[in-house]
TORTOR-623057 format. One record per residue: chain; z, x, y of N, C-alpha, C, O, CB in turn; residue in one letter; residue number from 1. Coordinates in steps of 0.1 Angstrom, whole numbers, plus 2048, in hexadecimal, padded with zeros to 3 digits. Atoms other than C-alpha are relative to their C-alpha. Glycine has a CB too. Layout:
BEGIN
+-------+-----+-----+-----+------+------+------+-----+-----+-----+-----+-----+-----+------+------+------+-----+-----+
| chain | n.Z | n.X | n.Y | ca.Z | ca.X | ca.Y | c.Z | c.X | c.Y | o.Z | o.X | o.Y | cb.Z | cb.X | cb.Y | res |   n |
+-------+-----+-----+-----+------+------+------+-----+-----+-----+-----+-----+-----+------+------+------+-----+-----+
|     A |   Z |   X |   Y |    Z |    X |    Y |   Z |   X |   Y |   Z |   X |   Y |    Z |    X |    Y |   A | NUM |
...
+-------+-----+-----+-----+------+------+------+-----+-----+-----+-----+-----+-----+------+------+------+-----+-----+
This chain:
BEGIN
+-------+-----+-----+-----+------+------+------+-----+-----+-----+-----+-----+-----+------+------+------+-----+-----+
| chain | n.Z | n.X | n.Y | ca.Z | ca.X | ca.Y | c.Z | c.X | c.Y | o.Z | o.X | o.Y | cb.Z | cb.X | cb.Y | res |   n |
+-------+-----+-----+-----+------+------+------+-----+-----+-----+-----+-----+-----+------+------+------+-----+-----+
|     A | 800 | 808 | 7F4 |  800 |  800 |  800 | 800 | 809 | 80D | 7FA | 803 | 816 |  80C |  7F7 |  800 |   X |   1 |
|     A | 7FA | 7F3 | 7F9 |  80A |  820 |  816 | 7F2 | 7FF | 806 | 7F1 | 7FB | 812 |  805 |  810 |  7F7 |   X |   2 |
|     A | 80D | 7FD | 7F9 |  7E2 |  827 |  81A | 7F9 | 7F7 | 804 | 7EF | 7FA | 80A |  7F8 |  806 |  7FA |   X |   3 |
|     A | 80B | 80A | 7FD |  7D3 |  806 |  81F | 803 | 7FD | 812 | 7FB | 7F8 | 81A |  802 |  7F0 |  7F5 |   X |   4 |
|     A | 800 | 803 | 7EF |  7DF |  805 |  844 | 7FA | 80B | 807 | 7F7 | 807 | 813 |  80F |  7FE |  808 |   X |   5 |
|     A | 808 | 7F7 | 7F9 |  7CE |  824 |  850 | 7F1 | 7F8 | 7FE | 7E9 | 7F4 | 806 |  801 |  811 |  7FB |   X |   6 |
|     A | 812 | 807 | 804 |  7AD |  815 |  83A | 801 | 7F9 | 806 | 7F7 | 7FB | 80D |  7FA |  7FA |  7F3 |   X |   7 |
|     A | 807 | 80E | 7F5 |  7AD |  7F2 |  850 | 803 | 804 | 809 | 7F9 | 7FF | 80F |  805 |  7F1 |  801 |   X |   8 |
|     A | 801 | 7FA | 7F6 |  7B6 |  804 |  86D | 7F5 | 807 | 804 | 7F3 | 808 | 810 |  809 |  806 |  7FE |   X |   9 |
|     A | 80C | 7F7 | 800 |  79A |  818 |  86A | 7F2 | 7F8 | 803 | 7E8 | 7F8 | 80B |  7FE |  808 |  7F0 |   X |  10 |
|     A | 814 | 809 | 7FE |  77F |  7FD |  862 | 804 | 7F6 | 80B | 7F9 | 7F1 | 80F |  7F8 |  7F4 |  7EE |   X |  11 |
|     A | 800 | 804 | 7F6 |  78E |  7E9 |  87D | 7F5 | 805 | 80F | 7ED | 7FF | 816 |  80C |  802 |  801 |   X |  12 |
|     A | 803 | 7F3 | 7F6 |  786 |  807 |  895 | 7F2 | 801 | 7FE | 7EA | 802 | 808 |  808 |  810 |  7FB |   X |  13 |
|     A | 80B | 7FF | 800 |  766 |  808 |  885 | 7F8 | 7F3 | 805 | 7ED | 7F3 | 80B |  7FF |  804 |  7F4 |   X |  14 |
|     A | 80A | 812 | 7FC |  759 |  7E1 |  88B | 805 | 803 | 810 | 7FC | 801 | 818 |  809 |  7E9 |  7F6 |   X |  15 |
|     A | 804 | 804 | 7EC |  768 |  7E3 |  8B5 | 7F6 | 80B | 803 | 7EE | 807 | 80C |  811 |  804 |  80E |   X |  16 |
|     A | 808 | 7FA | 7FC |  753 |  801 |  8B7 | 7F3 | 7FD | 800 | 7EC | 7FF | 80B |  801 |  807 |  7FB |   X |  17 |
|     A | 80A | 808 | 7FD |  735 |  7EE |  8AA | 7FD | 7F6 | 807 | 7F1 | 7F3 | 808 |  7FE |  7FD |  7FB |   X |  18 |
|     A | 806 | 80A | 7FC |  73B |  7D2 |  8BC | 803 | 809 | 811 | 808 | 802 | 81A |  808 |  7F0 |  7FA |   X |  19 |
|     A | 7FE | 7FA | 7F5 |  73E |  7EB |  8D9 | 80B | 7F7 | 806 | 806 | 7F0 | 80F |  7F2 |  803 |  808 |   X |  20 |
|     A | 7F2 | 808 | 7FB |  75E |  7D8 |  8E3 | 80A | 805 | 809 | 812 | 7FF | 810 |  808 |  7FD |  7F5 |   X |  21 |
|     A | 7F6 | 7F5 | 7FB |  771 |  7F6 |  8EF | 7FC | 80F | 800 | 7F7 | 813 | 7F5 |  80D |  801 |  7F8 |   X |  22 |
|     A | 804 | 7FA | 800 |  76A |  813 |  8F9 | 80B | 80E | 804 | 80D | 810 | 810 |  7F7 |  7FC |  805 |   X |  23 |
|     A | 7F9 | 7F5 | 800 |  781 |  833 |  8F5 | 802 | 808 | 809 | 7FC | 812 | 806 |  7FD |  806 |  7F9 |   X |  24 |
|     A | 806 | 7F8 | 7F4 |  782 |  846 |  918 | 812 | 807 | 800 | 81B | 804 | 7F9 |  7F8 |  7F3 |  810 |   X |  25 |
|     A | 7F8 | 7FA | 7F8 |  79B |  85C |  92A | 809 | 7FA | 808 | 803 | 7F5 | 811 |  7FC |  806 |  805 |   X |  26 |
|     A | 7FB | 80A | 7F8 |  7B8 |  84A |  93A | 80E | 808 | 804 | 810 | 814 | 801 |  801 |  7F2 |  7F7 |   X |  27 |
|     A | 7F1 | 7F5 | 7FD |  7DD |  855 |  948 | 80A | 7F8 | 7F4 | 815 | 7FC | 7F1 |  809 |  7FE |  816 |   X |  28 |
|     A | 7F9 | 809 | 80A |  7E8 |  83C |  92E | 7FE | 805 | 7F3 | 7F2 | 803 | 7F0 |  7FC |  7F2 |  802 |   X |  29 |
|     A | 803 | 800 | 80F |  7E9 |  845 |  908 | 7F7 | 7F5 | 7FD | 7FE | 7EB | 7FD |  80C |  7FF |  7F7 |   X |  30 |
|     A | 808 | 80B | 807 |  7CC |  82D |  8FB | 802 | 7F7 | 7F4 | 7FA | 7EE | 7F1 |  7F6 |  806 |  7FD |   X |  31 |
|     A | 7F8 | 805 | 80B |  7E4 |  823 |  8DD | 807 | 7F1 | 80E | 806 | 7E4 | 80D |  80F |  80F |  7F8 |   X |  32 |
|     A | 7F8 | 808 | 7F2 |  7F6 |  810 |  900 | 7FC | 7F4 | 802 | 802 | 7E9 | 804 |  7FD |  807 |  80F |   X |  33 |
|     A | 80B | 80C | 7F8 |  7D6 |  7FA |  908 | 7FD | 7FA | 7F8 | 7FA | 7EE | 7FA |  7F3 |  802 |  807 |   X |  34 |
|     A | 80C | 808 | 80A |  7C6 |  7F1 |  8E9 | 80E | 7F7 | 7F5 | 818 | 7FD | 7F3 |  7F2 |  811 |  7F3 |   X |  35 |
|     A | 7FA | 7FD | 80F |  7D8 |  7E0 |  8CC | 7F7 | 7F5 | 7FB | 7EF | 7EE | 802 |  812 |  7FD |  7FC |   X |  36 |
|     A | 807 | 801 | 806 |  7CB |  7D4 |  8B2 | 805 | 7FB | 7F1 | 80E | 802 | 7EC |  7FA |  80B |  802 |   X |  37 |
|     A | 7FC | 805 | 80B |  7D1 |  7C0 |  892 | 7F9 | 7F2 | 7F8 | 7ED | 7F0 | 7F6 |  80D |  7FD |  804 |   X |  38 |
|     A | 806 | 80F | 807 |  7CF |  79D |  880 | 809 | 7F7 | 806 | 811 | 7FB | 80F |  801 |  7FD |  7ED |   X |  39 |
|     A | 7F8 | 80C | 7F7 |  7DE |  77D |  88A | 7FD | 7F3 | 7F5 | 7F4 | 7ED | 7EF |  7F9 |  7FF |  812 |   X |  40 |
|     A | 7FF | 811 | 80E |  7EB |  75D |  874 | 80B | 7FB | 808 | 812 | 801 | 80F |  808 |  803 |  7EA |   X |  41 |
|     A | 7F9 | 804 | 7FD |  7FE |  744 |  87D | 80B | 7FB | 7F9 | 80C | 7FE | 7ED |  7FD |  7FB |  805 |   X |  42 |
|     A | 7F8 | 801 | 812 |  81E |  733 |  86B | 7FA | 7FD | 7F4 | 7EE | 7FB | 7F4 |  80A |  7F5 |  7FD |   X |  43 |
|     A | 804 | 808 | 80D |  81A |  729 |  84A | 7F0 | 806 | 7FD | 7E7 | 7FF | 7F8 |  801 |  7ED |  804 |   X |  44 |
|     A | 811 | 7FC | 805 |  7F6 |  743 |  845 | 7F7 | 7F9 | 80C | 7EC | 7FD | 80D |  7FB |  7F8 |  7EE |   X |  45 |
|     A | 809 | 80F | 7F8 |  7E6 |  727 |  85D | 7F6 | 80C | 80A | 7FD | 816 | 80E |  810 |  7F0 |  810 |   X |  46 |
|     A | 80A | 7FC | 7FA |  7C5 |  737 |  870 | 800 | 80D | 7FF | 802 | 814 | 809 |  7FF |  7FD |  80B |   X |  47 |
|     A | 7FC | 7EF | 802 |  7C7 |  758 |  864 | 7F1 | 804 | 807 | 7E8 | 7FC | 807 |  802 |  807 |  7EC |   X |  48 |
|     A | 808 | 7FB | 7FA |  7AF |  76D |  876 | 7FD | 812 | 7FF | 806 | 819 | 803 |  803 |  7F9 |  80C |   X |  49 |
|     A | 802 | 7F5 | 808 |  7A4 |  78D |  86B | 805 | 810 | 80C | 80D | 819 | 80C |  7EC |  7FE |  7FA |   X |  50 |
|     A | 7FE | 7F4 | 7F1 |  7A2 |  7A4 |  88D | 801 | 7FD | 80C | 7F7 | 7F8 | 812 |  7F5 |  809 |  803 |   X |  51 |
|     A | 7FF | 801 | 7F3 |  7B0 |  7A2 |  8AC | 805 | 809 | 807 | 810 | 80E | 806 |  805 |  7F7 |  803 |   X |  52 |
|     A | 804 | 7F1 | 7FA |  7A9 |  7BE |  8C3 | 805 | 7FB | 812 | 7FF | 7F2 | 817 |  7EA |  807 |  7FE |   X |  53 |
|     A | 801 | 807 | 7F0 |  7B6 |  7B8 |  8ED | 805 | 80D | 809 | 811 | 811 | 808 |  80C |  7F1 |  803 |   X |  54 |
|     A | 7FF | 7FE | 7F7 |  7B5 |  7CC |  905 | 808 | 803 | 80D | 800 | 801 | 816 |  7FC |  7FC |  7FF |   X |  55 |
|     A | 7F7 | 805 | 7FA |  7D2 |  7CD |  91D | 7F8 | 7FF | 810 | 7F6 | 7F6 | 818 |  80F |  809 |  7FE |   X |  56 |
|     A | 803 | 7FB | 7F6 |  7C2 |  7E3 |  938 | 7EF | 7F6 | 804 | 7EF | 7EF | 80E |  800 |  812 |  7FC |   X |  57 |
|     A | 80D | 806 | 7FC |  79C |  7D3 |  93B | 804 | 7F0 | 7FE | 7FF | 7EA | 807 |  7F2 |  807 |  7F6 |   X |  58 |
|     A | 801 | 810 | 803 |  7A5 |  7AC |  92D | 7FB | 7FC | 7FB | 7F9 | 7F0 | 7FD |  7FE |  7F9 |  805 |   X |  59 |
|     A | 80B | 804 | 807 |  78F |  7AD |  913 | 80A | 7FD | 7F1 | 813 | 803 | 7EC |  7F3 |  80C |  801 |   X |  60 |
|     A | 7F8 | 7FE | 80F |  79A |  7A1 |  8F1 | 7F4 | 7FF | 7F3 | 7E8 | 7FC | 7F4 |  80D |  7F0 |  7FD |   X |  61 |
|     A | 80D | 804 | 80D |  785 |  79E |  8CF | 804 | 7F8 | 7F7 | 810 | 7FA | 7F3 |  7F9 |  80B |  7F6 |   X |  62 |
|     A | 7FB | 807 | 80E |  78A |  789 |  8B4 | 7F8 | 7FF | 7F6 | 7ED | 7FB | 7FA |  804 |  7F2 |  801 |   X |  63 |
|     A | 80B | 7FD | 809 |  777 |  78E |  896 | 804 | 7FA | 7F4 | 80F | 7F9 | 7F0 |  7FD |  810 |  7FE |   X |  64 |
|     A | 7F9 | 801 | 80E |  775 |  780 |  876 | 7F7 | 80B | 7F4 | 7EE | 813 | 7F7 |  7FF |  7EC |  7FB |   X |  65 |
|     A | 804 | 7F1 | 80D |  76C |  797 |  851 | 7F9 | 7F5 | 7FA | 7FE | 7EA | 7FB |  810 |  80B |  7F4 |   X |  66 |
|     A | 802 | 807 | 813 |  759 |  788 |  832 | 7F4 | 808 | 7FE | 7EE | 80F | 806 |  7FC |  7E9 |  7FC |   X |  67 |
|     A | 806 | 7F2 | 804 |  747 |  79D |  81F | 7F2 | 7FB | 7FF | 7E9 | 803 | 800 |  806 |  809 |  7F0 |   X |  68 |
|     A | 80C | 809 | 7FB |  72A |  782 |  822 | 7FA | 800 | 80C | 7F4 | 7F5 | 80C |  804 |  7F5 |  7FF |   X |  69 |
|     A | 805 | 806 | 7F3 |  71C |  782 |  844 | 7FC | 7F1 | 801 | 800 | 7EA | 80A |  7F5 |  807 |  803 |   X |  70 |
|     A | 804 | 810 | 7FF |  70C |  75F |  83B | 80D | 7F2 | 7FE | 80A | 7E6 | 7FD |  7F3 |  7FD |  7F3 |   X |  71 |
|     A | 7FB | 803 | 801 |  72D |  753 |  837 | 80B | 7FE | 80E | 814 | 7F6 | 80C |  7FE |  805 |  7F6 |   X |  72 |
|     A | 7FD | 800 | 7F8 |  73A |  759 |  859 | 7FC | 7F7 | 808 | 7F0 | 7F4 | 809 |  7FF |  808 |  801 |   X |  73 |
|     A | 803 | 80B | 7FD |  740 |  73B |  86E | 807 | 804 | 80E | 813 | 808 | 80F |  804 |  7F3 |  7F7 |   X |  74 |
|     A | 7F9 | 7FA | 7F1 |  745 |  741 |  897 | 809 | 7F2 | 801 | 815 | 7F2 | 801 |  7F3 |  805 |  810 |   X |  75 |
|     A | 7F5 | 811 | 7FF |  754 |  71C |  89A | 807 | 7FE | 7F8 | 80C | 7F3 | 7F8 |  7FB |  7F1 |  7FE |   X |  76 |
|     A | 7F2 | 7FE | 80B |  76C |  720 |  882 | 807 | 809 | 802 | 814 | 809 | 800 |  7FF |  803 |  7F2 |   X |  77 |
|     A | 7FA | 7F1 | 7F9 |  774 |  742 |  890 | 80A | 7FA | 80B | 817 | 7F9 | 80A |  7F2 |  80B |  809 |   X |  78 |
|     A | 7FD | 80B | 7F4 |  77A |  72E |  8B0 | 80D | 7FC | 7FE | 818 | 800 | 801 |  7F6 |  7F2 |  802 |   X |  79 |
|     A | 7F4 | 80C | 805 |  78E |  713 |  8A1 | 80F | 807 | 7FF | 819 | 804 | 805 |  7FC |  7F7 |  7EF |   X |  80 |
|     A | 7F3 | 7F9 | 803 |  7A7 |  72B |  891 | 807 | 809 | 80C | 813 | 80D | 80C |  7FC |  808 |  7F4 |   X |  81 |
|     A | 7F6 | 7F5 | 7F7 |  7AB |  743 |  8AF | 806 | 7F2 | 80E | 80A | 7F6 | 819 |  7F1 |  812 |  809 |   X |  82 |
|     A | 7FD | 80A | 7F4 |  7B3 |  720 |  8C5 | 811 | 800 | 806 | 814 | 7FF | 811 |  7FB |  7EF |  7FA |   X |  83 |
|     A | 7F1 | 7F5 | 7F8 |  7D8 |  72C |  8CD | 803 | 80B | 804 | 80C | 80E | 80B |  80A |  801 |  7FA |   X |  84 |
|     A | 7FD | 7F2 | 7FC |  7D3 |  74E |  8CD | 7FB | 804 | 80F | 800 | 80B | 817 |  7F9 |  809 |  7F7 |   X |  85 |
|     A | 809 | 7FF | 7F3 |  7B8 |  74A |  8E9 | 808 | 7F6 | 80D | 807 | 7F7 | 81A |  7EC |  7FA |  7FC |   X |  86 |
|     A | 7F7 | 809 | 7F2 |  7D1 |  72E |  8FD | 80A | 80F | 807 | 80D | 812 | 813 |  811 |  7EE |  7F5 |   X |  87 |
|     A | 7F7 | 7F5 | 7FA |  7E6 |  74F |  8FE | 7FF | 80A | 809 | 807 | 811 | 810 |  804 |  805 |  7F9 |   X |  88 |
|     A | 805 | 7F7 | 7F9 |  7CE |  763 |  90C | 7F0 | 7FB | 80C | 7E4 | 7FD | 80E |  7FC |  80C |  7F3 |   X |  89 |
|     A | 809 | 807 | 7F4 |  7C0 |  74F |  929 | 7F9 | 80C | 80C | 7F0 | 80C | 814 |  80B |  7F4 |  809 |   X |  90 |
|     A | 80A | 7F4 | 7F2 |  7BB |  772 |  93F | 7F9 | 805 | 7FE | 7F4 | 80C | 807 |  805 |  80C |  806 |   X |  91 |
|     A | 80C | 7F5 | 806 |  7A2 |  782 |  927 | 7F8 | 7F9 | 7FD | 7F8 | 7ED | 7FA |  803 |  80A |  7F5 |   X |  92 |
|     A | 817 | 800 | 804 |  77D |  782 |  921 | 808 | 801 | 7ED | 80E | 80A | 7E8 |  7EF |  81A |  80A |   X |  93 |
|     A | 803 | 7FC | 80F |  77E |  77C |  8FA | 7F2 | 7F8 | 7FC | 7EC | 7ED | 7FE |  80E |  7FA |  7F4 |   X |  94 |
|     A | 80D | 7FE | 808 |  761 |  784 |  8E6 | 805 | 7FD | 7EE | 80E | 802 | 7E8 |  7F8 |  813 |  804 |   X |  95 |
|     A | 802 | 806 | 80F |  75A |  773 |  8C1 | 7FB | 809 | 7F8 | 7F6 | 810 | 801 |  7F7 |  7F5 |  7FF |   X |  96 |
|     A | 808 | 7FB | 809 |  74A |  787 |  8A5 | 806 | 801 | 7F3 | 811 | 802 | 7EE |  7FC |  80B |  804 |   X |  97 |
|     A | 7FA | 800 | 813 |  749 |  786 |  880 | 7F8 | 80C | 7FE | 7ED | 80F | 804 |  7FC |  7F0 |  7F2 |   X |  98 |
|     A | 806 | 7F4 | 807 |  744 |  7A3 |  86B | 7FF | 800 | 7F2 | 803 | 7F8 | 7EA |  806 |  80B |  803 |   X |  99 |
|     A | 800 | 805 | 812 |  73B |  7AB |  847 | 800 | 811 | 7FD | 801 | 81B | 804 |  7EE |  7F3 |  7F7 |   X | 100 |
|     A | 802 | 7F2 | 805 |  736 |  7C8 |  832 | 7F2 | 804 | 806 | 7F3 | 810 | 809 |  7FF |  800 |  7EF |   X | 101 |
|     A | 810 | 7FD | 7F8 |  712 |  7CC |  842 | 804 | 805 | 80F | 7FB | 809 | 816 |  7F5 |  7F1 |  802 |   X | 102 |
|     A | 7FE | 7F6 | 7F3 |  728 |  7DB |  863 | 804 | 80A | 7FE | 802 | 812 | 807 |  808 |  7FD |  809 |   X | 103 |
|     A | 7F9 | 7F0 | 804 |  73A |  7FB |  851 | 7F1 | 808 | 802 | 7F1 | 814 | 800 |  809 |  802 |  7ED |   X | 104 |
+-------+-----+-----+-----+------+------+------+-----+-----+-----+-----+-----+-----+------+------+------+-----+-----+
């Protein structure tokens, strides 16, 4: 279990990069500071959502969902499930995207 959080950590890192979402730069701030970065469920499992990436410094957030299908990826359902997370984050620009094994 030890290694699997660097591995999703990693391919996280790898899909905001593709979705050019964030961009790594020079700051007076450690960049650990601005970014975080994780999943998000609510009680009871309820809208689980695969990646959510925000921004503190710019206001940008991402929300992404995984299936290893691409044709299986549904942005209105994406939506639906992030509909409390995004009440929370009324100051930021969030951007939608699904990913699959066809983004590594």
């Amino acid at each position: 279990m030890g290694i699997l959080n660097p591995i999703v950590t990693t391919i996280v890192w790898c899909f905001l990069n593709s979705a050019k979402m964030f961009y790594i730069t020079k700051t007076d701030i450690p960049y650990p500071a601005n970014v975080l970065t994780g999943t998000y469920w609510e009680h009871g499992n309820q809208n689980e959502i695969d990646i959510v990436a925000i921004n503190k410094l710019t206001k940008n957030a991402l929300i992404a969902g995984v299936k290893l299908n691409s044709k299986k990826y549904r942005l209105n359902k994406l939506k639906h499930k992030a509909k409390n997370l995004t009440n929370k984050l009324r100051n930021y620009k969030v951007e939608y995207k699904g990913f699959s094994q066809e983004d590594i």
